[in-house]
N, C-alpha and C positions, 0 to 999 in steps of 0.2 A: 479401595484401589486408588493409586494416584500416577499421574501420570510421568512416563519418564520422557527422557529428553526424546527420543524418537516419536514419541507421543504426540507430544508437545509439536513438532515441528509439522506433523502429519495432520494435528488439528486444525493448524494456523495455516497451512498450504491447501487445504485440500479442497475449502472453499473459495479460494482465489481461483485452483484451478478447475471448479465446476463453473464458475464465472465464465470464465476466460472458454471454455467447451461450451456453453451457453451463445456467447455471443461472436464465435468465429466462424461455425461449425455453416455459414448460410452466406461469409462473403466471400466466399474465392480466395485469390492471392491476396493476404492477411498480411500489413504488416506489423509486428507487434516492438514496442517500447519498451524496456525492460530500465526504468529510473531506480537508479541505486541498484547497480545488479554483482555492483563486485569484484568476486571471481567466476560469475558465472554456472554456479553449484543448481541454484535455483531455474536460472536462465535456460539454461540447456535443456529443460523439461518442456519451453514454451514453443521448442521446434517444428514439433510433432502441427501447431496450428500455422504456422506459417512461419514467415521471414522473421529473424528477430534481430532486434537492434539493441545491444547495451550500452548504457553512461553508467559514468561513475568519475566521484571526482579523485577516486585515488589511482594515480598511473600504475604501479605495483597489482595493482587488482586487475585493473584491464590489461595488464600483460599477461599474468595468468589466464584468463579466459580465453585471450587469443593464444595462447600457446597451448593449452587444450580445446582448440576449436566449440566454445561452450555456445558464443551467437554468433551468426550470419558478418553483423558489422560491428563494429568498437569505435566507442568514441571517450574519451576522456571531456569532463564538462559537470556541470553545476545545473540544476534541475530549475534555477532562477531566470536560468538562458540556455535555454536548448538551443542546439546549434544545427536546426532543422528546416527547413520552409514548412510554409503554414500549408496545414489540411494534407501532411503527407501520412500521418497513420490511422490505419483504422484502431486500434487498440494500444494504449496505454496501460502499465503497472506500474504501480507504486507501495511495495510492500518495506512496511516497518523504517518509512524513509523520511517521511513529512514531519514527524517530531525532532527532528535531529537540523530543520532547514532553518536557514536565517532567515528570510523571506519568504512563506508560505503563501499568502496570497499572491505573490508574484510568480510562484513553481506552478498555481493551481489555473492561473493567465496564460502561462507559458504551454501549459499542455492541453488547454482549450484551442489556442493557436495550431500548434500542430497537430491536435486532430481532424477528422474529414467531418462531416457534418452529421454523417453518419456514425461515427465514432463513439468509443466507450473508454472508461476511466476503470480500472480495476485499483479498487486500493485499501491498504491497512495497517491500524496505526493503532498502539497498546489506549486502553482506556484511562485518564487518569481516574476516576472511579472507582477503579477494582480497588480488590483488597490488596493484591500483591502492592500495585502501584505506592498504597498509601501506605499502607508497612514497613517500603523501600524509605521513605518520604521521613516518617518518622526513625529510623533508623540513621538517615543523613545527619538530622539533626542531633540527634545524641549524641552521634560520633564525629559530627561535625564534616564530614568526611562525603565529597562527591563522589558516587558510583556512575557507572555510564560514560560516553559521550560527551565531551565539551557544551556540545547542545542538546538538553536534552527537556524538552518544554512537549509531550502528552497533550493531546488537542481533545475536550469534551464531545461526546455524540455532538448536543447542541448546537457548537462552536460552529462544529466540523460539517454541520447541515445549512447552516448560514452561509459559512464560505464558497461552497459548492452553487447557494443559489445566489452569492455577490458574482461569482465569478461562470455564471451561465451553465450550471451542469443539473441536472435532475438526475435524483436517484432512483433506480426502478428499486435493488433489493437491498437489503440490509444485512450480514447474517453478527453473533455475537459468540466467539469461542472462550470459554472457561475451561480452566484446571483442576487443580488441587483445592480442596478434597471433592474428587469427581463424582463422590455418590452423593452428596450436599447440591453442589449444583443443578446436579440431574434431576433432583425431586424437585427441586425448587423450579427449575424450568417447566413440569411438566403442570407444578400448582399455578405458574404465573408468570409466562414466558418475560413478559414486559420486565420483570424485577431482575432476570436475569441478564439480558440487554440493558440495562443500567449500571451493574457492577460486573458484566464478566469482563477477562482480561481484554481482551482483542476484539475491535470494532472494524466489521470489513464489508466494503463497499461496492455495490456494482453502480455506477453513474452515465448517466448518458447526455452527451453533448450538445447542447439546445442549438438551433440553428444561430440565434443570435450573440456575435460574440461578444468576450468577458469586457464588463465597462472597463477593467481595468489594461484593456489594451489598447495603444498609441493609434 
């Protein structure tokens, strides 16, 4: 069996938003941060938990969401400098955004700032490890030929667990989504989950905000 695109998209979502029902379902009036949200496709499911706020740096995307009422408020903006006061949400998302930033330690500053002290980081970012990753990788090179994004730089579990504790966040969970071929994985997970969390595709994050904030702020 391998997974189709509805699949695929249902894998990658479906523990952000077990996350995301995990950590709202106990504060009241929620506001949640929807980074990198679009058109709002995504966005519009986070309503149901409270207030939602979209950025995004393409105008054309945030007119569609406000012209399909997908969140609460629109902002057009860059994840490097949120244009927020500090400790205004309780919940932050960052899905499939962080690899594509020019300054990621700077976005991961910025949304320690505007969270509350209480606050939670939802987020997820393709593994370079996997296989797809590295298949795409070697195929560039043969063909010489960039796919993707202008920026398109894949952040290691590793990397991506340093950052979070340069920049003041501790992670309570982890979870690791895989594909194709889904019956290979699945055995493999259940012989050694760890192996699987090393190469699956999608590394996603629940993080929470340390009272202390990021050295990397002014």
């Amino acid at each position: 069996m391998l997974y189709g695109e509805k699949e695929e998209f249902n894998a990658r979502f479906t523990p952000v938003l077990s996350y995301l029902q995990k950590v709202a379902k106990d504060k009241g009036n929620v506001k949640i941060l929807d980074i990198g949200c679009g058109t709002g496709e995504v966005a519009v499911r986070y309503k149901k938990f409270g207030e939602v706020y979209g950025i995004d740096i393409s105008p054309k995307s945030i007119e569609e969401a406000e012209r399909n009422n997908r969140c609460d408020e629109y902002f057009v903006g860059m994840a490097e400098d949120l244009p927020f006061n500090k400790s205004y949400f309780d919940i932050v998302i960052c899905t499939e955004v962080i690899e594509h930033l020019m300054d990621v330690e700077r976005a991961c500053s910025e949304i320690n700032r505007v969270l509350k002290n209480t606050g939670y980081l939802i987020i997820s970012t393709p593994n370079p490890l996997s296989y797809l990753m590295i298949r795409r990788k070697i195929v560039e090179k043969i063909k010489r030929k960039h796919f993707g994004q202008i920026i398109e730089n894949p952040i290691s579990s590793r990397r991506l667990k340093k950052l979070f504790k340069m920049t003041a966040f501790e992670v309570e969970e982890f979870k690791t989504v895989y594909f194709e071929p889904a019956f290979f994985w699945r055995v493999v997970d259940k012989i050694n989950p760890a192996i699987s969390g090393i190469f699956g595709l999608y590394q996603i994050y629940l993080a929470k905000k340390l009272h202390a904030k990021s050295p990397l702020q002014k």
